[in-house]
C-alpha positions in Angstrom: 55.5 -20.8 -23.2 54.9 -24.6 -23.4 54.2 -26.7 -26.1 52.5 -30.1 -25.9 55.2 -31.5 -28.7 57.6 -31.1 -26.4 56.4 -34.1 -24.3 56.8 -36.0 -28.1 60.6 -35.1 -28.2 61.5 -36.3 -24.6 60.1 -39.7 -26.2 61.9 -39.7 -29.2 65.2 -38.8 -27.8 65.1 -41.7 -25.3 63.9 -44.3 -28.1 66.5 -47.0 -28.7 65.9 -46.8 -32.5 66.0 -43.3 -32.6 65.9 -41.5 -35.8 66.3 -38.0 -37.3 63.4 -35.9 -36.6 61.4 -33.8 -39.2 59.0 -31.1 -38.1 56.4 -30.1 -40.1 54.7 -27.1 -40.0 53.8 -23.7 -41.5 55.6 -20.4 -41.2 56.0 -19.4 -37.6 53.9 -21.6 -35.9 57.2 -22.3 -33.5 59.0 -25.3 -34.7 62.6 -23.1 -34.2 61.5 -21.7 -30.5 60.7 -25.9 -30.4 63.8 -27.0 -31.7 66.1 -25.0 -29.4 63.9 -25.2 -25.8 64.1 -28.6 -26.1 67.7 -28.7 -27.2 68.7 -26.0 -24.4 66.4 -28.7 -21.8 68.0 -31.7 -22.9 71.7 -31.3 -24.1 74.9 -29.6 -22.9 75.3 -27.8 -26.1 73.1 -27.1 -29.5 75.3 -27.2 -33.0 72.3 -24.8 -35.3 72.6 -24.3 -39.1 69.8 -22.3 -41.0 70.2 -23.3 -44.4 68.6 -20.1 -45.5 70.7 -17.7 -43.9 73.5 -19.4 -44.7 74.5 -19.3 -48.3 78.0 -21.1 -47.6 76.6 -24.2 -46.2 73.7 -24.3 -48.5 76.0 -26.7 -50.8 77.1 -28.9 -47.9 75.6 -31.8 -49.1 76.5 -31.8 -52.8 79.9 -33.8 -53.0 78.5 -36.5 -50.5 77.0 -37.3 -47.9 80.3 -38.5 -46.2 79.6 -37.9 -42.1 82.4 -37.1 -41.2 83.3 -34.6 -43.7 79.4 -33.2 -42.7 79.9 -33.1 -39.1 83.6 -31.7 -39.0 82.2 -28.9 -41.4 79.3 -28.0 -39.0 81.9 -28.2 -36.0 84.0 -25.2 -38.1 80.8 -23.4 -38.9 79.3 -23.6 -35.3 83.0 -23.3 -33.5 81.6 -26.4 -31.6 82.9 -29.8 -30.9 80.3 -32.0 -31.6 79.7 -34.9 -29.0 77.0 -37.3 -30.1 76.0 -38.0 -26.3 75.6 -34.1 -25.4 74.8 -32.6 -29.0 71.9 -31.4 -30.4 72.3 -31.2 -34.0 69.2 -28.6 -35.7 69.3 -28.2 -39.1 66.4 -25.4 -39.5 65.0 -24.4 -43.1 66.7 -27.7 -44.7 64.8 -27.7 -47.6 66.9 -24.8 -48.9 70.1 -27.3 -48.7 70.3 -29.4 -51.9 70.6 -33.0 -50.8 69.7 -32.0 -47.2 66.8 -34.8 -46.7 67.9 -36.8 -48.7 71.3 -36.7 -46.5 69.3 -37.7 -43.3 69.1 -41.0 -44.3 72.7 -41.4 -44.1 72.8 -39.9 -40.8 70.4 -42.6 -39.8 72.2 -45.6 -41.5 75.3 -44.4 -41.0 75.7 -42.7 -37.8 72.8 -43.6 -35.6 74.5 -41.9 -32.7 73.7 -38.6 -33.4 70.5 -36.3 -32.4 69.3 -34.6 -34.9 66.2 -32.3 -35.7 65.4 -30.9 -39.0 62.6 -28.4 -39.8 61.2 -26.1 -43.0 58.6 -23.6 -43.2 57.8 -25.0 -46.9 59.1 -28.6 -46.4 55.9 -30.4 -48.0 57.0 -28.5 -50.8 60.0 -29.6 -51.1 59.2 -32.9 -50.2 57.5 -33.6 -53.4 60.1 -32.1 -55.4 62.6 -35.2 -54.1 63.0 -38.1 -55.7 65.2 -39.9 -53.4 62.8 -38.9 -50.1 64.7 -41.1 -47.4 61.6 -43.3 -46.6 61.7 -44.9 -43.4 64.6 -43.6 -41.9 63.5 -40.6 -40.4 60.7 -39.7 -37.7 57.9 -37.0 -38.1 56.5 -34.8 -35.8 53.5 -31.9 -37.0 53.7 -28.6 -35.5 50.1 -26.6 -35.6 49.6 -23.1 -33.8 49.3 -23.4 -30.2 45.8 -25.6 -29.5 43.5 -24.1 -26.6 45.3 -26.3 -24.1 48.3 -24.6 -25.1 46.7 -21.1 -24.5 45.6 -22.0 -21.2 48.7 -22.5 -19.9 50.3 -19.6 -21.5 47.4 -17.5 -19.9 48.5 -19.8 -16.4 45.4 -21.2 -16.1 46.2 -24.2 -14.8 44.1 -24.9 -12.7 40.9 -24.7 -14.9 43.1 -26.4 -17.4 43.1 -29.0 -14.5 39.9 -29.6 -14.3 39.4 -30.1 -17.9 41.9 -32.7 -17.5 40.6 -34.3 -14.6 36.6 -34.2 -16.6 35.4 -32.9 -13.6 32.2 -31.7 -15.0 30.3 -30.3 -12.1 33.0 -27.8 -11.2 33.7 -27.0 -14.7 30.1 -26.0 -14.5 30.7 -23.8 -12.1 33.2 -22.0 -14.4 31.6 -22.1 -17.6 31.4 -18.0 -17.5 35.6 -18.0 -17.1 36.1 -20.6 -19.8 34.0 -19.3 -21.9 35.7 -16.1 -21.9 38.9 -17.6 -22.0 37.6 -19.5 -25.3 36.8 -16.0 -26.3 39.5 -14.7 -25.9 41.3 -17.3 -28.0 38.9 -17.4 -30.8 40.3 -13.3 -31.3 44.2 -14.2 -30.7 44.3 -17.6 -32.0 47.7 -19.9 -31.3 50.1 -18.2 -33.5 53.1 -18.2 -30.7 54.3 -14.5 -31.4 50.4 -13.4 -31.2 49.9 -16.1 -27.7 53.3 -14.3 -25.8 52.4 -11.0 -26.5 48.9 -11.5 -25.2 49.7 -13.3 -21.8 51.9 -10.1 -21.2 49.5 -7.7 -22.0 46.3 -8.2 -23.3 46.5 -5.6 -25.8 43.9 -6.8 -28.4 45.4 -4.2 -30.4 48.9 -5.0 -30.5 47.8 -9.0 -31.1 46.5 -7.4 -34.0 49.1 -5.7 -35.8 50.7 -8.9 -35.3 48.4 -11.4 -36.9 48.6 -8.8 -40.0 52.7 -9.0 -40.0 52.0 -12.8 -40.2 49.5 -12.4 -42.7 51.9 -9.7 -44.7 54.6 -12.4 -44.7 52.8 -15.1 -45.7 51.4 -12.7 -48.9 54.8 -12.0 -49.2 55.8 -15.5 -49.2 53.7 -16.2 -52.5 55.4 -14.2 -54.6 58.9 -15.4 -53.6 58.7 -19.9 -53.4 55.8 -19.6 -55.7 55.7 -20.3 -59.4 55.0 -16.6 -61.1 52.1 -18.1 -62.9 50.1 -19.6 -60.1 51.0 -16.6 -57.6 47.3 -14.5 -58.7 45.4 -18.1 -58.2 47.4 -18.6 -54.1 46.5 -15.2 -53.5 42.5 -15.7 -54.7 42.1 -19.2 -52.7 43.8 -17.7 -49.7 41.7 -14.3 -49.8 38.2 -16.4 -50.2 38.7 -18.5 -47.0 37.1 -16.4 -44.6 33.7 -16.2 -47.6 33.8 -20.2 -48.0 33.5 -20.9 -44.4 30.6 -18.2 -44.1 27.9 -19.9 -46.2 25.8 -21.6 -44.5 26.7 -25.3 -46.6 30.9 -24.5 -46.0 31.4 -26.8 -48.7 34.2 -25.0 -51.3 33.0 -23.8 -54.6 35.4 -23.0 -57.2 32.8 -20.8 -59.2 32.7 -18.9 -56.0 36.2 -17.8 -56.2 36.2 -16.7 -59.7 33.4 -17.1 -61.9 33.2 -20.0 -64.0 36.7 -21.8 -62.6 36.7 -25.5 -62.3 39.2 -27.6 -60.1 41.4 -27.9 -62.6 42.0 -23.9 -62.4 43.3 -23.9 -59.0 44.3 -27.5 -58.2 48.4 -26.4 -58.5 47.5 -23.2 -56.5 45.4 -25.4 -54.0 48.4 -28.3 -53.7 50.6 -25.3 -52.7 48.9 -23.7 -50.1 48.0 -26.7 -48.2 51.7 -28.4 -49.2 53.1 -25.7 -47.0 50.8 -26.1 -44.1 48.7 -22.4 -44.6 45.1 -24.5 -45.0 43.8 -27.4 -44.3 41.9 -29.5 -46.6 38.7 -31.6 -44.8 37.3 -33.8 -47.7 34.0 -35.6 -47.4 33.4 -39.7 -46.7 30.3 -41.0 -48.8 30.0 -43.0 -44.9 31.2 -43.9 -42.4 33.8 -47.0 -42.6 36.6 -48.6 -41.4 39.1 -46.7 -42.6 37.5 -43.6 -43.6 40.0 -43.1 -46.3 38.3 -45.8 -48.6 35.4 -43.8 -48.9 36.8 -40.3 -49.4 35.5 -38.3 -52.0 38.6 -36.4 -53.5 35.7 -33.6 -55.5 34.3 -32.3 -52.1 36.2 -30.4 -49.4 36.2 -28.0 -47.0 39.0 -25.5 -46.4 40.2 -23.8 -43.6 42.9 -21.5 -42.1 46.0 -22.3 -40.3 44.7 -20.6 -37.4 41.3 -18.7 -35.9 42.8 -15.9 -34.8 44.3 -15.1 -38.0 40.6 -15.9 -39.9 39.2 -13.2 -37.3 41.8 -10.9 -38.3 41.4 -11.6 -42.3 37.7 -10.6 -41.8 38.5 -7.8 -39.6 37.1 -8.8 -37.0 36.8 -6.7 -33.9 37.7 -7.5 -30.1 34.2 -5.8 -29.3 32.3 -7.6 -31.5 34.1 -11.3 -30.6 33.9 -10.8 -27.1 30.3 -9.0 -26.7 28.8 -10.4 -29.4 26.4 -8.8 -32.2 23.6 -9.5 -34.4 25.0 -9.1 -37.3 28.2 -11.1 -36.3 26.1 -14.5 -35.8 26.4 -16.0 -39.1 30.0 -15.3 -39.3 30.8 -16.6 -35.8 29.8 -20.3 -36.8 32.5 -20.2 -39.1 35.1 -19.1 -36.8 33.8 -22.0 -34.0 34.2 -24.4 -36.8 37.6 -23.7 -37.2 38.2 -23.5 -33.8 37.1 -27.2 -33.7 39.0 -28.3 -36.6 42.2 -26.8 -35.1 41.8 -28.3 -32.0 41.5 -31.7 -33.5 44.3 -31.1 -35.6 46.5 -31.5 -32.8 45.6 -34.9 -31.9 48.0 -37.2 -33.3 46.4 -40.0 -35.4 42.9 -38.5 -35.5 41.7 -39.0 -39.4 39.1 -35.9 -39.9 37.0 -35.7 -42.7 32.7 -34.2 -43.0 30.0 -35.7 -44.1 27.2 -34.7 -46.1 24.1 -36.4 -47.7 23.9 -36.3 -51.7 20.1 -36.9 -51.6 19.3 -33.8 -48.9 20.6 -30.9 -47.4 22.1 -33.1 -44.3 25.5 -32.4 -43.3 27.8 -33.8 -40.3 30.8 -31.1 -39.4 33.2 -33.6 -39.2 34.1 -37.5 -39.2 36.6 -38.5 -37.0 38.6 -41.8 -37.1 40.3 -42.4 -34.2 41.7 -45.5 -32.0 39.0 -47.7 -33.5 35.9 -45.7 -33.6 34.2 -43.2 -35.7 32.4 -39.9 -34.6 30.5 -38.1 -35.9 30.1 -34.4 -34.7 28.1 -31.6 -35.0 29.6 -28.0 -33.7 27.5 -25.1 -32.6 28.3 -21.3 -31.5 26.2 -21.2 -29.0 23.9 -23.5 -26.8 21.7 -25.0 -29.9 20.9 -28.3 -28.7 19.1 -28.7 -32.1 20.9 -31.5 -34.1 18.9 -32.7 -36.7 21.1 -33.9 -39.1 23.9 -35.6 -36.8 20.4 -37.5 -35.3 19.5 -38.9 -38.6 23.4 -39.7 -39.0 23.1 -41.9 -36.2 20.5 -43.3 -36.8 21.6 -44.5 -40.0 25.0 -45.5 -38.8 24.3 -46.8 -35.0 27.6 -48.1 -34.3 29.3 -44.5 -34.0 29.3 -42.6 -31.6 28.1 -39.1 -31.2 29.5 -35.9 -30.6 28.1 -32.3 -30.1 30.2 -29.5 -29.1 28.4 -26.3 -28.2 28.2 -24.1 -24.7 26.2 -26.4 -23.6 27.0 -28.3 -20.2 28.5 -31.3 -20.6 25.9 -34.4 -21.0 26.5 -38.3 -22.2 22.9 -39.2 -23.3 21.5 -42.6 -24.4 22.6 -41.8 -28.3 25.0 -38.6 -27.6 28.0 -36.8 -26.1 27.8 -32.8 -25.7 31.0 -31.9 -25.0 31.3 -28.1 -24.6 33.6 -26.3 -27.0 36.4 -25.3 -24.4 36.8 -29.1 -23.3 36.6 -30.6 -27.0 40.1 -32.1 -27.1 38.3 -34.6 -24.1 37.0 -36.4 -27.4 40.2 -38.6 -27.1 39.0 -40.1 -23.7 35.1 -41.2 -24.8 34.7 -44.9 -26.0 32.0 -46.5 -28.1 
């Protein structure tokens, strides 16, 4: 399996003012599979600590945050000598040390010298819980489930996935029918890593299954032991009315549609959690669409999504049969699952401020509001080959100087006022200019 972060890590080991790295990320999205590859690519040896299997070193950095004391303790613990030109220090689940962030910045003032890689499943929860967060002295790095890139390769598709590169648009005409199935196929598996290996050695829909429900077991599980007791009911009713929210046709949340009568202030703790430890994503709305769009984001409407589409086709129980051959009664339901598709592709561009719009005077509505190297797009997703888009027109016609996208089935076309892009090639966003 390959991950595109990988190609970040080669960077940031060369970099002359290295720092220690943090990945972020959600439970099992990959970030210790990450951390080791690249260690076992890159270095003659790797010195690991998981701070939550690990009570003994737990305390490590209570005393101080003395180096050498630190490293000659991992050295005992690991039965390695460390060697700051051939070691790859990982310190997985760091949150669970007390003082373990917080003792990176000493690494990085202190002892420059060495690599090291630090990673937790429920780190942005943590994070706020630190008052002395070392600001500026370490580097960040987000880990998402893998993107559709991703997929393709671990499906060794390289070749299409070449063409996508290369934007060679008649021939990827010619295989529309093998992307789209691919996309298909992805939209049902998703980019957990676990679910994505076990389906490029198989294709057992089945078995991709019962894994996207251990994952979805856990992460149930997971509420009721790092959450507080008293929000644990309110995680479990947010997480459970995902796959509802995105159905309605205006995806906008309600609150009132969770539990009757609840306000923001009923779930905001609940809300802060969920998205703190990277299980949902929270897309608020820009009144329009300016440089930056965080100026004109509006904090009281959102949209929320899933960590990843294959496990929002498993949480509505969603069969192979009907994803891959389609049904009538699947339709309405299947816009949701493209728009999270969408969102999770773009998630994995680095730098790419997303947010939607939506008009306060109509029913007009733009999927999503990108702010990236400079420019702002707009764009409209569809299922299936719709080339009906009536509000992201009306968008753009308001706000000419954007630039518009539509991703659908459709071909690929660059029009006088817009950009289809098909759904498969989506992440080719980053290569259009105004």
């Amino acid at each position: 399996m390959e991950r595109l972060a990988m190609q970040y890590l080669d960077y940031w080991k060369d970099k002359e003012n290295r720092k220690p790295m943090i990945i972020r990320g959600g439970r099992q999205v990959g970030k210790t599979w990450l951390m080791k590859e690249f260690g076992k690519r890159n270095y003659k040896q790797i010195a690991y600590i998981n701070f939550e299997s690990s009570k003994l070193l737990k305390n490590l950095f209570v005393d101080d945050f003395d180096i050498k004391r630190i490293i000659s303790v991992i050295q005992i613990e690991t039965e390695l000598q460390i060697n700051s030109e051939n070691t790859l220090i990982v310190f997985d689940e760091i949150q669970e040390a007390d003082g373990g962030i917080t003792a990176l910045k000493y690494f990085c003032e202190n002892a420059p010298q060495y690599h090291i890689v630090a990673a937790g499943s429920l780190l942005g929860i943590s994070l706020h819980k630190h008052t002395s967060f070392p600001v500026g002295k370490v580097d960040f790095i987000d880990l998402y489930p893998l993107n559709f890139t991703e997929f393709l390769m671990a499906k060794n598709q390289q070749q299409l996935l070449g063409l996508l590169r290369n934007k060679d648009w008649n021939l990827i005409k010619q295989f529309k029918v093998k992307y789209i199935n691919l996309l298909k196929q992805y939209y049902y598996v998703g980019g957990m890593p676990e679910a994505v290996l076990s389906f490029s050695k198989s294709e057992d829909y089945h078995e991709v299954r019962q894994i996207q429900h251990r994952i979805l077991t856990s992460y149930e599980q997971d509420f009721s032991k790092y959450a507080p007791t008293e929000i644990v009911p309110r995680i479990r009713m947010l997480w459970n009315a995902i796959p509802a929210q995105l159905a309605k046709e205006n995806r906008k949340f309600i609150y009132s549609a969770v539990k009757k009568g609840s306000r923001a202030k009923d779930f905001e703790i609940a809300l802060s959690w969920l998205t703190d430890c990277g299980l949902v994503h929270k897309v608020n709305r820009v009144a329009k669409p300016g440089i930056p769009l965080k100026a004109y984001e509006d904090f009281n409407a959102f949209k929320l999504y899933a960590v990843d589409v294959g496990l929002l086709a498993a949480m509505g129980n969603i069969s192979a049969k009907t994803l891959l051959k389609g049904s009538v009664i699947f339709e309405e339901f299947k816009g949701a699952l493209t728009e999270q598709y969408v969102l999770q592709q773009l998630k994995t561009i680095r730098e790419m401020a997303i947010y939607y719009w939506s008009s306060k005077k109509s029913s007009g509505e733009v999927d999503f509001v990108l702010q990236y190297n400079g420019n702002i797009y707009p764009v409209e997703v569809k299922a299936e080959e719709n080339v009906q888009a009536k509000s992201l027109k009306s968008f753009k016609q308001k706000y000419p100087n954007t630039k518009a996208i539509r991703t659908s089935m459709s071909d690929y076309r660059d029009d006088a006022w817009l950009t289809n892009l098909p759904l498969f090639a989506i992440q080719s966003l980053t290569a259009l200019s105004i």
